[in-house]
C-alpha positions as semicolon CSV with decimal commas, in nm:
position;residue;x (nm);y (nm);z (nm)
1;X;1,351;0,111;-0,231
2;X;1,711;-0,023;-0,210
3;X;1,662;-0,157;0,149
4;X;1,481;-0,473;0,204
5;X;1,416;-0,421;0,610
6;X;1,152;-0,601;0,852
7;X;1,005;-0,256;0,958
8;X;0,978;-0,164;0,627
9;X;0,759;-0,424;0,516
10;X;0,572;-0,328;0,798
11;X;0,543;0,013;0,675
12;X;0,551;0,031;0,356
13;X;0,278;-0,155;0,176
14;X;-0,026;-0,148;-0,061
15;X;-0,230;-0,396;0,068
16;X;-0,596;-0,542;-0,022
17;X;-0,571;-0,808;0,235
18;X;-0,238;-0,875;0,452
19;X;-0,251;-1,252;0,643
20;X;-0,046;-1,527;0,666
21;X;-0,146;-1,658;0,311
22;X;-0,018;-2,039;0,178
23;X;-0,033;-1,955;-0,213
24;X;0,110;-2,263;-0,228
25;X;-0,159;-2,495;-0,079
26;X;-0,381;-2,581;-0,345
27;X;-0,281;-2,582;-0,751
28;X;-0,584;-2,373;-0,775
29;X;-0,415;-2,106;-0,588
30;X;-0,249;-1,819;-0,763
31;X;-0,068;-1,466;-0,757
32;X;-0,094;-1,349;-1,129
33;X;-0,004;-0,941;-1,244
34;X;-0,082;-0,771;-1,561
35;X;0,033;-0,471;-1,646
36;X;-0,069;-0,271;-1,980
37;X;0,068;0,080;-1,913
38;X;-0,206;0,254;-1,780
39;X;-0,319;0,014;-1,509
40;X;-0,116;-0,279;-1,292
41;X;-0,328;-0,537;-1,128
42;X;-0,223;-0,838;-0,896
43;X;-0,443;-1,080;-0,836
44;X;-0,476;-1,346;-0,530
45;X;-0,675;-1,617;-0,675
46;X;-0,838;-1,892;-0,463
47;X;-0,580;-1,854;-0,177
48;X;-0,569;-2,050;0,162
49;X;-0,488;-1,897;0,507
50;X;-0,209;-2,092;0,631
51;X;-0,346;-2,370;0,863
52;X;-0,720;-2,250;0,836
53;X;-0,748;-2,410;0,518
54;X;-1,139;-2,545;0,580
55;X;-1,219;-2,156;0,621
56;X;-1,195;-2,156;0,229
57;X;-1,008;-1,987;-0,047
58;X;-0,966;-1,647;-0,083
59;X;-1,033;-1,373;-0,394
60;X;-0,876;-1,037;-0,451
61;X;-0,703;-0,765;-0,617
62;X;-0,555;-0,459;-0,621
63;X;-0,514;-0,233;-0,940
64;X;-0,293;0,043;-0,931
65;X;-0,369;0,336;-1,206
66;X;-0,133;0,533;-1,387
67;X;-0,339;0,883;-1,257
68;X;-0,283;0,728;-0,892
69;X;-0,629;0,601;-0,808
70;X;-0,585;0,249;-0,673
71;X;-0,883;0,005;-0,615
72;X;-0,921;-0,278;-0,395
73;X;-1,118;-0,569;-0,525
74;X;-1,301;-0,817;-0,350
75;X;-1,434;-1,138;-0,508
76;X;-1,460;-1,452;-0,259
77;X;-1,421;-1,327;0,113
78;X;-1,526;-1,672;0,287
79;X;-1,532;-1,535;0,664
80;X;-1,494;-1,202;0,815
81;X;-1,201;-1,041;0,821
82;X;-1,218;-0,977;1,177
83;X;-1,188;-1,377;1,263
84;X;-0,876;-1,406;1,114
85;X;-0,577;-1,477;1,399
86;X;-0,302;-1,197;1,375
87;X;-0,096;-1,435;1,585
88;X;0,119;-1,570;1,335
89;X;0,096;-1,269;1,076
90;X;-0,016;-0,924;1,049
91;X;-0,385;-0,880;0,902
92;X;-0,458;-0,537;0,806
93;X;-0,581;-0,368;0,497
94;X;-0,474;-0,035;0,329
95;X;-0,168;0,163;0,247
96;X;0,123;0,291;0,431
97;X;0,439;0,464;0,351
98;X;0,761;0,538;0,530
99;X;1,131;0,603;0,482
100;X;1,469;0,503;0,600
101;X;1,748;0,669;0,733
102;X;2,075;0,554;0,787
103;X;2,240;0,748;1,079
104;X;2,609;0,677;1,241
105;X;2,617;0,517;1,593
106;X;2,718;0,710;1,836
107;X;2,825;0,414;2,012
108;X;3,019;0,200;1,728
109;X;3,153;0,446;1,464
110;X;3,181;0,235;1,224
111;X;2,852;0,113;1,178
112;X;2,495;0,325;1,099
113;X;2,131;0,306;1,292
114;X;1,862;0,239;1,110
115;X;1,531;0,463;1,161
116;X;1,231;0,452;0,981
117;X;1,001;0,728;0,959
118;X;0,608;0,588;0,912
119;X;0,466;0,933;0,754
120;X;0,152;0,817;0,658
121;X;-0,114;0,558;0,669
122;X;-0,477;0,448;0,564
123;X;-0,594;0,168;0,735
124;X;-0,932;0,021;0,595
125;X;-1,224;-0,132;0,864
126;X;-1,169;-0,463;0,798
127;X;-1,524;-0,565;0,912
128;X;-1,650;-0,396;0,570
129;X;-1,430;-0,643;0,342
130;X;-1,675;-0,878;0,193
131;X;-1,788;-1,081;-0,075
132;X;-1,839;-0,854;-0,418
133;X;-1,664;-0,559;-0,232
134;X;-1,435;-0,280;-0,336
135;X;-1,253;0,057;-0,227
136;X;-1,133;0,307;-0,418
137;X;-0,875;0,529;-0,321
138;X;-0,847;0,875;-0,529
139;X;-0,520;1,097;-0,479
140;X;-0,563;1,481;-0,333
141;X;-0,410;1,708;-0,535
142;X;-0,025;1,847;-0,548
143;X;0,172;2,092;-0,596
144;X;0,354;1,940;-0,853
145;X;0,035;1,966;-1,064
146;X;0,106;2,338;-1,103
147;X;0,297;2,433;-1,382
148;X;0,310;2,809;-1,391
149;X;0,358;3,099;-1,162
150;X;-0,041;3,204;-1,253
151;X;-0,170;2,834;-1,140
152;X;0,057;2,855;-0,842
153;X;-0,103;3,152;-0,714
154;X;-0,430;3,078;-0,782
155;X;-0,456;2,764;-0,588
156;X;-0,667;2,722;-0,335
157;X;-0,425;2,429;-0,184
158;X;-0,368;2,455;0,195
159;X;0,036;2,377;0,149
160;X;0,308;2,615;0,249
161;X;0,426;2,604;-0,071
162;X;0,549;2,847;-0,349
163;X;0,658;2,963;-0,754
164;X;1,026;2,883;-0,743
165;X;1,091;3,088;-1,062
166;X;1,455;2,971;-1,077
167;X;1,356;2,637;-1,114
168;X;1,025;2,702;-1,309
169;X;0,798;2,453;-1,074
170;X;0,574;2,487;-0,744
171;X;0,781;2,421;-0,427
């Protein structure tokens, strides 16, 4: 989004592996992306925990699909995932998504609350992140997949949606 915001980085977030990672402790360590159109991957390569250093380096990646399937890949997990302090950082695993809204103080006029609205989240068990590991997230399907009054009908999806015929799409 536009907004760069604390909370949102809290809830908004693709995430492998979230700690409180020091890419920039060893010149082995990297964050690398490739991206060819149908698939974007990052890559954390040999990364350190910051201060746990002699736990050892790190290995993962996520790949996000054009068709929306996303994996999580796990190469070099040195220690469980569940012995990692949350003290300094956040360590979760998963996805999340929110939005913002800018409403106008009641109290100062001239300036606007900020509220974000978490609407939903998959958090993985972080005890089954190992070595040679990976999750695979596939999307449900949408409306928007429909693209005729005939396929709109005929779904057997549980939304309270409809054929806008004005508008030619599934609302």
């Amino acid at each position: 989004g536009d907004v760069i915001h604390r909370m949102l980085t809290a809830t908004q977030y693709i995430a492998p592996l979230m700690a409180n990672f020091n890419p920039s402790y060893s010149r082995n360590s990297t964050v690398q992306y490739l991206d060819n159109g149908t698939v974007f991957v990052v890559q954390w390569d040999k990364v350190y925990l910051q201060g746990k250093e002699d736990m050892g380096s790190f290995t993962f990646q996520a790949a996000l699909h054009s068709s929306g399937r996303i994996v999580f890949g796990y190469k070099e997990i040195p220690v469980p995932v569940l012995q990692i302090s949350a003290s300094q950082h956040p360590v979760k695993a998963g996805l999340s998504d929110a939005f913002m809204i800018l409403n106008p103080s009641p109290d100062v006029p001239e300036s606007r609350r900020r509220t974000i609205y978490e609407y939903h989240r998959v958090e993985l068990d972080t005890s089954r992140i190992t070595n040679l590991s990976a999750v695979e997230f596939t999307p449900l399907p949408t409306c928007l997949q429909h693209q005729s009054c005939e396929m709109c009908v005929g779904s057997e999806l549980t939304f309270n949606c409809s054929w806008c015929h004005v508008l030619q799409r599934y609302l």
